[in-house]
N, C-alpha and C positions, 0 to 999 in steps of 0.2 A: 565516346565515339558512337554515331552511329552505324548501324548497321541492317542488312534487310537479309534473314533468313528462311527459308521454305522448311515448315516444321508438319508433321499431321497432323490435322485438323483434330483429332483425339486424343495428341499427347498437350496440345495447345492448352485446349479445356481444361485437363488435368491439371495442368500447370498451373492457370488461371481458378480453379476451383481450391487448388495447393494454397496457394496464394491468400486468398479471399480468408480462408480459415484460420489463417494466421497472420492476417491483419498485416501482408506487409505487400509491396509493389512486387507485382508478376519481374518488372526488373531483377527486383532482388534476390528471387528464386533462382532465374536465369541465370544469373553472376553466380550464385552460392553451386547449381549445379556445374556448371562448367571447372569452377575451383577445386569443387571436388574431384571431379575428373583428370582436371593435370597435375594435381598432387598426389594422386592414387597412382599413376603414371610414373613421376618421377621418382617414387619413392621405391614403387615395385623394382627387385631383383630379375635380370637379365635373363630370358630362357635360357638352359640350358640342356640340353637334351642327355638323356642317360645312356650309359656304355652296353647296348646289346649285344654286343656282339658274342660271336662264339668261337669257340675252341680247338676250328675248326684248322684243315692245312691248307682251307682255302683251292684253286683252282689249281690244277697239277700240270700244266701243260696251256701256252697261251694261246687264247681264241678271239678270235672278233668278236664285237657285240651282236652282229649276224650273226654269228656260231653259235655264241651263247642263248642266243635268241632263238633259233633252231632248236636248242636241245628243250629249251623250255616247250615251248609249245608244239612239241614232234607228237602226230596224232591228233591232235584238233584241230575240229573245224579244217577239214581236208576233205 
């Protein structure tokens, strides 16, 4: 398939300089990096983010997020 890409001008080169050195079609490099890419991708495990939390009893008493937003910033920028 064709296709028309806008790539910079400096990674082009690269590409094409990549290429040249190893004797094979600036094509082929393109396919080779792209494969690496969605296979590096699919194989990768899913973020998951870690349990910071703390130990805390959490808010005593329920407030709006203006309220809570008050106490934070009570004193600046006033």
């Amino acid at each position: 398939m064709k296709t028309t890409v806008d790539i910079a001008d400096s990674l082009l080169e690269e590409a094409k300089a990549y290429a040249a050195s190893r004797h094979v079609p600036l094509k082929q490099v393109i396919e080779e990096g792209l494969r690496a890419v969605t296979e590096r991708k699919s194989t990768s495990k899913p973020f998951k983010l870690r349990d910071a939390s703390v130990g805390g009893r959490g808010l005593q008493r329920k407030m709006s997020w203006d309220e809570i937003r008050g106490m934070i910033y009570h004193g600046r920028g006033e």
